[in-house]
N, C-alpha and C positions, 0 to 999 in steps of 0.2 A: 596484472590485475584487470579483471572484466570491468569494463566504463561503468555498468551499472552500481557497484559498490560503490562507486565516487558518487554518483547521483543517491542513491540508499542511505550513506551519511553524511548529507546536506539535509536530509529529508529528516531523518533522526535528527540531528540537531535543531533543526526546527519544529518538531512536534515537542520535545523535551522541553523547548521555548516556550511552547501553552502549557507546560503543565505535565505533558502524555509520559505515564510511567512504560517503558517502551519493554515486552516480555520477551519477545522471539524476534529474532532476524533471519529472511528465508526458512522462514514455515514449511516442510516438503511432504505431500502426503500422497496418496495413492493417483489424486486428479490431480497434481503440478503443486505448485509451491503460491505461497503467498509473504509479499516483499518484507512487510511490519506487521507484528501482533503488539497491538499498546492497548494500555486501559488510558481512558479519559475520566477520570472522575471513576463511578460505578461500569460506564459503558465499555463493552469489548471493543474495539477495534480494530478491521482487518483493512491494513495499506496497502493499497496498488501504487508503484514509485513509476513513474517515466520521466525519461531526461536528455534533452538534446541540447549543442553547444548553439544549431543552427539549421532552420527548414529545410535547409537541402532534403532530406529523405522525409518532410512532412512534420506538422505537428506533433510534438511527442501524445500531446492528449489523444489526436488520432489511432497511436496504437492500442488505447482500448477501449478493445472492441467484442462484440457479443459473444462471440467465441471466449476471448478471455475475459470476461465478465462471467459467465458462465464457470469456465474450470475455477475463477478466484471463491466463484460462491459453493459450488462442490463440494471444494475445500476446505472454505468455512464450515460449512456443514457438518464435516468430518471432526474437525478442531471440535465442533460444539458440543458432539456425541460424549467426547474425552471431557470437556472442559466446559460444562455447561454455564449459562450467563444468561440473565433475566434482558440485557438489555446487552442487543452489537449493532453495528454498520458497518459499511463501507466507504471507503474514502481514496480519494487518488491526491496522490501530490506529485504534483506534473513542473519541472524544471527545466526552464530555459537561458539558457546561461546563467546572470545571475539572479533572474526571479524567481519565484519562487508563488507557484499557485495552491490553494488548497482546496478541493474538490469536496466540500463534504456531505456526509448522507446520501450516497449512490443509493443502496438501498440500506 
């Protein structure tokens, strides 16, 4: 099992915790994948997930980065073409052992 499915539903269970009806898990489209697709209320949601047990290889929030901010909004783009939505964001939920950060309204 890829680490990041472990870190993905920690993330899942904690947005379900606010509330978040969660749609798609690994979104995959032409520009790369995107981790959660959840509604918040009315709002769309596209999730970026990062997760480390420990800084050895750097803050997980450090892996994104303009490059993948860039492919995740691509691909919302895409999603949006199919799946149109009056109101979306972006959000990261960034996991460090047991914390749990919620990033929200990147854009």
């Amino acid at each position: 099992m890829r680490k990041g499915v472990g870190f993905e539903g920690i993330a899942v269970r904690y947005l379900q915790s606010l509330g978040y009806r969660i749609l798609h898990r690994n979104y995959h489209c032409r520009c790369g994948e995107i981790d959660i697709v959840a509604l918040d209320g009315e709002a769309l949601v596209f999730v970026e997930v990062k997760g480390g047990k420990s800084k050895v290889f750097g803050d997980p929030a450090e892996r994104v980065n303009r490059e993948k901010l860039r492919r995740i909004i691509a691909c919302a783009e895409e999603f949006l073409q199919k799946h149109p939505a009056e109101s979306y964001r972006l959000e990261v939920v960034v996991i460090r052992g047991d914390e749990v950060e919620h990033i929200r309204e990147v854009f």
